[in-house]
C-alpha positions in Angstrom: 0.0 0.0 0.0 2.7 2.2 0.8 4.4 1.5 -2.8 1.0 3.0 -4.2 2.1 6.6 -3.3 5.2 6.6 -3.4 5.5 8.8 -6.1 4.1 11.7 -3.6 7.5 14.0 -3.1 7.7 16.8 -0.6 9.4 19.8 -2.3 12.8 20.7 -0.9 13.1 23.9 0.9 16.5 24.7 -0.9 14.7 24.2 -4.2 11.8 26.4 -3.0 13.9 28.7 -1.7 15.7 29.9 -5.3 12.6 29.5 -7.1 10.9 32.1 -4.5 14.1 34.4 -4.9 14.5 34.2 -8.8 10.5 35.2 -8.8 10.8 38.1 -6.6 13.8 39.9 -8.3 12.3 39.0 -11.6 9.1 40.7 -10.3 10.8 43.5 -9.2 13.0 43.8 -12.7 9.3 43.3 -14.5 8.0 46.2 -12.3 10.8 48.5 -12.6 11.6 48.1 -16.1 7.8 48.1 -17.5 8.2 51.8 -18.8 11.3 50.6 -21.5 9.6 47.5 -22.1 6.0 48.5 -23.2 5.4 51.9 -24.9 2.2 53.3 -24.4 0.9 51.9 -28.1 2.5 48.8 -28.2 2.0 45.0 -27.6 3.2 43.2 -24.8 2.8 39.2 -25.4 1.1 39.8 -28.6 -1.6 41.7 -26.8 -1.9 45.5 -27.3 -1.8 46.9 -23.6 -3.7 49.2 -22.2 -2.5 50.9 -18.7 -5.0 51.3 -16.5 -2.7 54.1 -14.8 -4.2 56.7 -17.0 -8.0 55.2 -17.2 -10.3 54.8 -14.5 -10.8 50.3 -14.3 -14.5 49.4 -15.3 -15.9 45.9 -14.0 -17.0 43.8 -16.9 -19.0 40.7 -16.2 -18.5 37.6 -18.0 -21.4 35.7 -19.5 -21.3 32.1 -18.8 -20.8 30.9 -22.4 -17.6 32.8 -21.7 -16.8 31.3 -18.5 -16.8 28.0 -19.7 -14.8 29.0 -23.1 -12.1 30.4 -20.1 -12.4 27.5 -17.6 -11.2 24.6 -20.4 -8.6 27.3 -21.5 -7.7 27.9 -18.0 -7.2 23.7 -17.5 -5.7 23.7 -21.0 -2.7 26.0 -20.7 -2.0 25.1 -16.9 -1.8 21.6 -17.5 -0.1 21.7 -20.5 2.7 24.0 -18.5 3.1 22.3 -15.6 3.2 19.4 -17.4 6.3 20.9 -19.9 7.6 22.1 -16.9 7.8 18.5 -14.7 9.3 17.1 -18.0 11.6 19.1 -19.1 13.0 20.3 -15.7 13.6 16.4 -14.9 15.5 16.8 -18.3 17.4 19.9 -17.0 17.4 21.3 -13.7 17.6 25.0 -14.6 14.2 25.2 -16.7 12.1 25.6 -13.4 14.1 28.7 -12.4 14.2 29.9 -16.1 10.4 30.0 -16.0 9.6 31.1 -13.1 11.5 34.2 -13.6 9.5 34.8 -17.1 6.9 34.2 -14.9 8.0 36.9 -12.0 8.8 39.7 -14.9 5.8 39.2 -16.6 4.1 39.7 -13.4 6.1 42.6 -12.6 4.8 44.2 -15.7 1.0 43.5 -15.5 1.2 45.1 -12.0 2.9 48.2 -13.2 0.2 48.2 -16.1 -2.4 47.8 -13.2 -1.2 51.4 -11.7 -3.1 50.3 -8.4 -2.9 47.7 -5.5 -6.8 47.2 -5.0 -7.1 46.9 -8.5 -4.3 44.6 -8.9 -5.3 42.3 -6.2 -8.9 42.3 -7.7 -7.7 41.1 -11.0 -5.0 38.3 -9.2 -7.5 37.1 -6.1 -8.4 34.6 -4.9 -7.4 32.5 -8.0 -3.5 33.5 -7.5 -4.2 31.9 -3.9 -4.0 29.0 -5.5 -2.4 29.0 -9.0 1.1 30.3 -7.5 1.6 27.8 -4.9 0.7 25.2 -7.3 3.0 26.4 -9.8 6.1 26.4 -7.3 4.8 23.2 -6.1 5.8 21.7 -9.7 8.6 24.4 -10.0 10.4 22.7 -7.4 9.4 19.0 -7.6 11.2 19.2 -11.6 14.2 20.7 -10.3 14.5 18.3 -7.9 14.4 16.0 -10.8 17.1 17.3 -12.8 19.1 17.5 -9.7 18.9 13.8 -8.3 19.4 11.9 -11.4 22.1 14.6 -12.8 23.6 13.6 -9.4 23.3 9.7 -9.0 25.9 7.5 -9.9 27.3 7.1 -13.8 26.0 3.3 -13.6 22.5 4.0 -12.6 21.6 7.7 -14.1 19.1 6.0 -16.6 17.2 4.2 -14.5 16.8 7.5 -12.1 15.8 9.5 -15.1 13.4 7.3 -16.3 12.1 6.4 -12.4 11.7 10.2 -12.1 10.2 11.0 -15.2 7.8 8.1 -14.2 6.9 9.4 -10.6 6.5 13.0 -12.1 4.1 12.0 -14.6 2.0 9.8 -11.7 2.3 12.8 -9.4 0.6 15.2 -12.7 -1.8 12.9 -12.6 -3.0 12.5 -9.3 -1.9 15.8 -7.0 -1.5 18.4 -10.1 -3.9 17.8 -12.2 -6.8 18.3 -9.3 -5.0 21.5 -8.2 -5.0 23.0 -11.6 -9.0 22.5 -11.8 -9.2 24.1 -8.9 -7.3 27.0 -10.1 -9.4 27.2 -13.8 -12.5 26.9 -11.5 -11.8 29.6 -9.4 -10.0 32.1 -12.1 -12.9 31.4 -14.7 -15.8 31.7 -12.3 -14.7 33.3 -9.3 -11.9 36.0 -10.1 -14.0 39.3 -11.9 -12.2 39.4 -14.9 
């Protein structure tokens, strides 16, 4: 019964701990360097942007036809990346880090675009509450990955990679997956976007 779960992985708190600094100082680079990186008529992700520091923020209501088109993108994209991201930081340890500052600068830059805190925090709550855990959560567990089989002996490094790549995708499947439901659930039909 044991051998049942033992896939299930606690992340590592050195792990966690780079992951959490690389997203706040890309955060902080996103915010500070928003001005030079998005003109005020230009596209930022392929999406014109539109700063609601000069434009007072108007609630718009989502039908539910909408809502639903959102929640199976929502599930889409977040499985899809935290499944790319348990695979191919088992495959190299530094991809976690990599996207998690993308994801910290991007970040950095929505919030300057916001202009305003309560406005900011109604855009990223309570679906955030969630999503960013979740995504360090993954963050960590694929570094980890990278690191122990990079790190086992020359005789055996196969066998970890493939036991690793294994355990990731059973731990997708069983702890991720549910969480990132969760997250489409609540960004789609909770968060006021």
């Amino acid at each position: 019964m044991s051998h049942l779960y033992s896939f299930l992985k606690l992340p590592s708190f050195r792990s966690l701990l780079i992951l959490i600094i690389v997203f706040l100082s890309s955060t902080i680079v996103g915010y500070r360097k928003a001005p030079e990186v998005v003109a005020e008529d230009s596209t930022f992700l392929g999406r014109p942007m539109k700063s609601l520091r000069d434009t007072p923020y108007v609630q718009v209501w989502a039908n539910s036809e909408e809502r639903r088109k959102k929640f199976w993108k929502f599930i889409f994209h977040n499985s899809i990346t935290a499944l790319v991201t348990l695979v191919a930081g088992t495959v190299c340890f530094a991809y976690p880090a990599v996207k998690m500052a993308v994801f910290g600068f991007v970040l950095g830059v929505l919030s300057w675009h916001v202009g305003s805190v309560d406005i900011f925090l109604k855009l990223m709550l309570p679906h955030s509450l969630t999503e960013i855990p979740t995504a360090f959560y993954y963050s960590v567990i694929a570094q980890n990955s990278g690191w122990k089989w990079l790190w086992a002996p020359c005789e055996n490094r196969w066998a970890c990679f493939k036991d690793e790549v294994i355990s990731n995708l059973r731990l997708f499947v069983v702890v991720i997956l549910p969480l990132v439901l969760l997250n489409a659930l609540l960004e789609a039909y909770v968060t006021n976007t």
